[in-house]
C-alpha positions as CSV (number, residue, x, y, z in Angstrom):
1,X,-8.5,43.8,35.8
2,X,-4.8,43.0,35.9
3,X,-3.7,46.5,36.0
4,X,-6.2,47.5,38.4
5,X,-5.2,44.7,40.4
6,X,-1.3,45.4,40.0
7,X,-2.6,48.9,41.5
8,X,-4.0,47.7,44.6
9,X,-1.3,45.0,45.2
10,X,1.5,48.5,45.3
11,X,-1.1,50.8,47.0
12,X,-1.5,48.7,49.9
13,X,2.2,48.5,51.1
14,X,2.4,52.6,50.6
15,X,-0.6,52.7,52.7
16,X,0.6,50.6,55.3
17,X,3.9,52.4,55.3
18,X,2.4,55.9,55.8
19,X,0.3,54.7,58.9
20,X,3.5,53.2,60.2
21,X,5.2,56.5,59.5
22,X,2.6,57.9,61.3
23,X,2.8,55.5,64.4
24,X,6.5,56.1,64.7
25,X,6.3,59.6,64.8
26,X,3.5,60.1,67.4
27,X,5.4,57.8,69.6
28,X,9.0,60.3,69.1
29,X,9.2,63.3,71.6
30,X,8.8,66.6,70.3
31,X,6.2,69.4,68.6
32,X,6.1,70.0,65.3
33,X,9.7,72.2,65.5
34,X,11.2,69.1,67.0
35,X,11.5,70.3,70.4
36,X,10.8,68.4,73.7
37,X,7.7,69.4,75.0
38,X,8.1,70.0,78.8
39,X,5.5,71.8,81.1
40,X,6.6,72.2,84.8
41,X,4.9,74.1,88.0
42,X,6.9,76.3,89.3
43,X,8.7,79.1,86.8
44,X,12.1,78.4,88.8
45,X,11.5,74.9,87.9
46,X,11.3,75.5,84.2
47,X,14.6,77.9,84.7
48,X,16.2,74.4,85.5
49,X,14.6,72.7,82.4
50,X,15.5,75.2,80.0
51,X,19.2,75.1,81.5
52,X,19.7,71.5,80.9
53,X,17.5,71.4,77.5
54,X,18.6,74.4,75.9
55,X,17.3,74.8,72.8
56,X,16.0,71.5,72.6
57,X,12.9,72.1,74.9
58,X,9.9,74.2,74.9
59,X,8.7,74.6,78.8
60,X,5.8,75.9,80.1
61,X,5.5,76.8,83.9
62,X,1.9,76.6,84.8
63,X,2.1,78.6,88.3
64,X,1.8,82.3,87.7
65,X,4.4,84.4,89.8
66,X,2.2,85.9,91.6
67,X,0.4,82.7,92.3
68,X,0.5,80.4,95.3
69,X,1.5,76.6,94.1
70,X,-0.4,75.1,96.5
71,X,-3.9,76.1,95.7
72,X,-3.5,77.1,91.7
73,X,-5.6,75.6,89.0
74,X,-5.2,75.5,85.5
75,X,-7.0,77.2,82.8
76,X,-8.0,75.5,79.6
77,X,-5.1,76.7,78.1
78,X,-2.8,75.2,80.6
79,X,-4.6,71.8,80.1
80,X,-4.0,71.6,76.7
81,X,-0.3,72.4,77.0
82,X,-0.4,69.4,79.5
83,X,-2.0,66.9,77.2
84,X,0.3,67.8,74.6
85,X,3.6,67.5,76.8
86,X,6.4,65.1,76.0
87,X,7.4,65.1,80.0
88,X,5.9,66.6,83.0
89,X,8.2,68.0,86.0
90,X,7.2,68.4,88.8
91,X,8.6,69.2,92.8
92,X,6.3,66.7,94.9
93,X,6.0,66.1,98.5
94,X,2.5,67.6,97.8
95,X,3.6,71.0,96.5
96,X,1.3,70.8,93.8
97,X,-1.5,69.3,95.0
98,X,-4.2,70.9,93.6
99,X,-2.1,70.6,90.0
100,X,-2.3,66.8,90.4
101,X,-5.6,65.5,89.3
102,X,-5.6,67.9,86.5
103,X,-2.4,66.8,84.8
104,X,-2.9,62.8,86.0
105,X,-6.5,62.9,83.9
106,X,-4.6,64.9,81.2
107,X,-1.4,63.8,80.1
108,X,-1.3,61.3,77.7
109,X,-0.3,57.7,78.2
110,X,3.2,56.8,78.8
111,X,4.8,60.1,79.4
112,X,7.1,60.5,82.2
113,X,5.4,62.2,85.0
114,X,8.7,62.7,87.6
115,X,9.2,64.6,90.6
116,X,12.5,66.3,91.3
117,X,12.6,65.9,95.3
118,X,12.3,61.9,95.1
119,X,15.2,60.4,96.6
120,X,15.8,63.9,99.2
121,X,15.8,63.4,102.7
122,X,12.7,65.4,103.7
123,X,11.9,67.6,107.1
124,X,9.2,65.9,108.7
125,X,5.9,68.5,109.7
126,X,2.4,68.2,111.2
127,X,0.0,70.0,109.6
128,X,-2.2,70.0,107.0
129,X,-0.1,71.8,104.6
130,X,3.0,69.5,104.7
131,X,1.8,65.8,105.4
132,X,4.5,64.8,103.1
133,X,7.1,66.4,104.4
134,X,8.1,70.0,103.9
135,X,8.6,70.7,99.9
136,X,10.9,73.0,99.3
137,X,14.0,71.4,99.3
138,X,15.2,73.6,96.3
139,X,16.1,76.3,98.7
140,X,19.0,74.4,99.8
141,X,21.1,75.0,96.6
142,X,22.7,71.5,97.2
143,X,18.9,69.5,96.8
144,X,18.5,71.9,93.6
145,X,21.6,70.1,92.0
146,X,19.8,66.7,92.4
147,X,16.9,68.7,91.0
148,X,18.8,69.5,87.7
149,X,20.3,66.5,87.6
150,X,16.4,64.6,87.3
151,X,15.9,66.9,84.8
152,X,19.1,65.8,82.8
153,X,18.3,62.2,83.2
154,X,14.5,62.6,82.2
155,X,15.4,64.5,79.2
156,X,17.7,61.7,78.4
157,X,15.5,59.1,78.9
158,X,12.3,60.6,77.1
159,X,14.9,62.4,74.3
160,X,17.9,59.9,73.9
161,X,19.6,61.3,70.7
162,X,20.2,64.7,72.4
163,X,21.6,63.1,76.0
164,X,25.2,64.3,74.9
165,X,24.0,67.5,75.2
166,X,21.9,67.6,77.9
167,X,24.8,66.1,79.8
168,X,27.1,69.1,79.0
169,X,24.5,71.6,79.9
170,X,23.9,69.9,83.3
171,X,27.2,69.6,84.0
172,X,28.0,73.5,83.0
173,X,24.8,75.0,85.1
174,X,25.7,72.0,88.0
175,X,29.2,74.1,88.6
176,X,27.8,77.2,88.6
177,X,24.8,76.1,91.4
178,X,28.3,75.0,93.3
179,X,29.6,78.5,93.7
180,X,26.6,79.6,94.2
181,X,26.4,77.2,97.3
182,X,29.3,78.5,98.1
183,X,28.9,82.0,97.7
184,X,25.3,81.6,99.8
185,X,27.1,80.5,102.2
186,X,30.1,82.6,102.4
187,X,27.2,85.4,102.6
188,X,25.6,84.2,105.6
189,X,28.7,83.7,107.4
190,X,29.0,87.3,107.9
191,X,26.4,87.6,109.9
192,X,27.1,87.8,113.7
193,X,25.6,84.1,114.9
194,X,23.2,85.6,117.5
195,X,21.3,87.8,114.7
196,X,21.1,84.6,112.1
197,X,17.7,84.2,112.9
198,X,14.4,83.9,110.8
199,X,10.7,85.1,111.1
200,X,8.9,84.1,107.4
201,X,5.7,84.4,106.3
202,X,5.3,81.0,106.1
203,X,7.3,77.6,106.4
204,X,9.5,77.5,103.3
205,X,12.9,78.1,104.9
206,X,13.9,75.0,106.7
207,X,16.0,73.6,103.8
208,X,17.9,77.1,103.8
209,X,18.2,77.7,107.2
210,X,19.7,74.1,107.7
211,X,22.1,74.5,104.7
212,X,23.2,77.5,106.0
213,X,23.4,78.2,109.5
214,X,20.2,79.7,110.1
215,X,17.2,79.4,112.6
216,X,13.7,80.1,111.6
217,X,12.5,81.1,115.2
218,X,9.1,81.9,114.1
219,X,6.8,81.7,110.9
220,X,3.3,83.7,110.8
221,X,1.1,81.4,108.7
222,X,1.7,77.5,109.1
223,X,-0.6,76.5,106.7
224,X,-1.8,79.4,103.6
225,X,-5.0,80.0,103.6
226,X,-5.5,79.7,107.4
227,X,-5.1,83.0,108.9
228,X,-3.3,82.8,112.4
229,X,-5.5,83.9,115.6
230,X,-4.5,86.6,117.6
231,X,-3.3,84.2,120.4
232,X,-0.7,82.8,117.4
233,X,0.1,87.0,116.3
234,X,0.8,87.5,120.1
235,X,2.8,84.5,120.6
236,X,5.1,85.2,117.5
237,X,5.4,88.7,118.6
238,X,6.7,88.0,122.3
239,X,9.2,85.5,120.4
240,X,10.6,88.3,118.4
241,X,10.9,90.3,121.3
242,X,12.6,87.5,123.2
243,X,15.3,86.8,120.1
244,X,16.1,89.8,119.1
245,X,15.0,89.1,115.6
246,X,15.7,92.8,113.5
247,X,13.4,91.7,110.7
248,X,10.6,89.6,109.1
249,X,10.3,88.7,106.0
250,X,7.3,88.8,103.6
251,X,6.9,86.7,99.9
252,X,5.5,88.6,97.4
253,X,2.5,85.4,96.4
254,X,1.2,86.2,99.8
255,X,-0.6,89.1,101.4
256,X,2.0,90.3,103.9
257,X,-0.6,92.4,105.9
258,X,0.2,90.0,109.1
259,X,3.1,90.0,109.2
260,X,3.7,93.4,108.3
261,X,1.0,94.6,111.3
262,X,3.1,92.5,113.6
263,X,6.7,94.3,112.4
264,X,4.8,97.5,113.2
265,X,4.0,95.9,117.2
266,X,7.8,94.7,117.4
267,X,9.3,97.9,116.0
268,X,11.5,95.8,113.4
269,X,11.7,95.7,109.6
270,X,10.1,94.2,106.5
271,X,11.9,92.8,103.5
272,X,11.3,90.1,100.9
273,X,12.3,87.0,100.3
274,X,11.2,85.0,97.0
275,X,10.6,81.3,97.5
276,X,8.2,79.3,94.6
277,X,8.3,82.3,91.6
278,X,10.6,85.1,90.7
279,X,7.9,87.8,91.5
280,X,9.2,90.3,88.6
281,X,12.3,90.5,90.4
282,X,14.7,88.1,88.9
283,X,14.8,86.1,85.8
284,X,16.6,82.9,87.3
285,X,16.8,80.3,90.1
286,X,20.1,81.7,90.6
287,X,19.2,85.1,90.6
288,X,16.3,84.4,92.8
289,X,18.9,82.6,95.3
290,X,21.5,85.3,95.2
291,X,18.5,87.5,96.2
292,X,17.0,85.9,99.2
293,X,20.7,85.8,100.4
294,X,20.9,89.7,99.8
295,X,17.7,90.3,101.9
296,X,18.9,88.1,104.6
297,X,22.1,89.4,105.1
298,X,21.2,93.0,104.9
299,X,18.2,92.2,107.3
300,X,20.0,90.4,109.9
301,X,23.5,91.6,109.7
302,X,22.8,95.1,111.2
303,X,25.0,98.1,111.0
């Protein structure tokens, strides 16, 4: 009875030890290769994750490129990768509104849930579509730093041991977005001022056009999902006519049809800009930005 006493009395503390074990590591970031798990929206959102986390993160984006963020919805897959996550980033200012429910009754308790445009001074809009303000902030390369830098100080916070690195990263990809801003900007310069004009498919430019001395003059769909009337077609048509816009611009996660019908009416031309995904175009934010500002310039600088 002694000996099977002396048993129990040494098997307990081992027990007790391997479900504290077990506590402790349940409640550390990280899959079973030891990297943060991080799911995001938006594919260019998960560019800035993977920039800052390096190979210290696994991200999944849950938008599709050709996907519009504001009415997707996760498959089963997706959920799962959401309950599993370590952090969740997201833009806000309803961008991902749809996405919300599904990843509020899915992720588990106490991870960070943050949203990069917190803290931005937002466009106001009326409408349907916006009634937060108008999201997409990280079209202004400037707002896409603070974005990056969220990301730095999430990963810190949710993975402390790694923030040394995570600082470096940031700070490396942080001066590259500045010459980019530059460069942008540079770019647009050289277009004469009365051409710097914008017709989109729909509202994503104001951030860009402010940053860099543009004017969105006229924008097809205000909210996606609502198609315009032909009172709205032959309103934005006379407008292009009146400004002497040379070129609209499509996004390949809409049907450009429109848009495309009314460049046809107004004689002008049709290019691309990307906004929310890379659309198999580019692999980067940054190679997504120094795209748009391609189109643009070739658009509206003329001969």
């Amino acid at each position: 009875m002694r000996l099977v006493s002396r048993q129990l009395a040494a098997a307990v503390p081992a027990a007790l030890l391997a479900v504290f074990a077990l506590v402790s590591c349940r409640g550390e970031a990280g899959g079973e290769d030891g990297r943060v798990r991080v799911v995001t929206s938006l594919q260019l959102f998960g560019d800035f994750v993977q920039e800052v986390g390096g190979d210290r993160v696994k991200v999944t984006s849950l938008v599709p490129g050709d996907a519009d963020p504001h009415t997707y919805e996760p498959v089963p897959s997706q959920v799962a990768e959401i309950a599993n996550a370590d952090l969740v980033v997201l833009n806000g200012l309803g961008l991902e509104e749809t996405l919300r429910d599904v990843i509020e009754n899915n992720v588990s308790g106490g991870v960070p849930v943050i949203e990069m445009a917190a803290g931005l001074p937002v466009i106001d809009e009326s409408g349907d579509e916006h009634q937060f303000g108008n999201p997409h902030l990280w079209l202004n390369v400037r707002y896409a730093i603070h974005y990056v830098e969220s990301v730095r100080d999430a990963l810190t916070e949710v993975d402390p041991q790694s923030a040394e690195v995570y600082r470096a990263n940031a700070e490396a990809y942080i001066a590259e977005l500045s010459a980019l801003d530059q460069e942008i900007s540079a770019a647009i310069e050289s277009i004469p001022p009365d051409r710097r004009k914008l017709v989109t498919f729909h509202d994503a430019f104001p951030y860009f056009a402010e940053r860099y001395g543009l004017e969105v003059v006229g924008v097809v769909v205000e909210s996606p999902g609502r198609e315009p009337s032909p009172q709205e077609l032959a309103h934005l048509a006379d407008r292009i006519g009146a400004e002497g816009v040379p070129v609209v611009f499509i996004e390949p996660q809409f049907a450009g049809t429109i848009l495309e019908a009314v460049a046809r009416d107004t004689d002008v031309q049709v290019r691309t800009l990307l906004t929310g995904s890379f659309g198999g175009r580019v692999s980067s934010y940054i190679e997504m930005m120094r795209f748009d500002a391609q189109e643009i310039v070739q658009g509206l600088r003329g001969p």
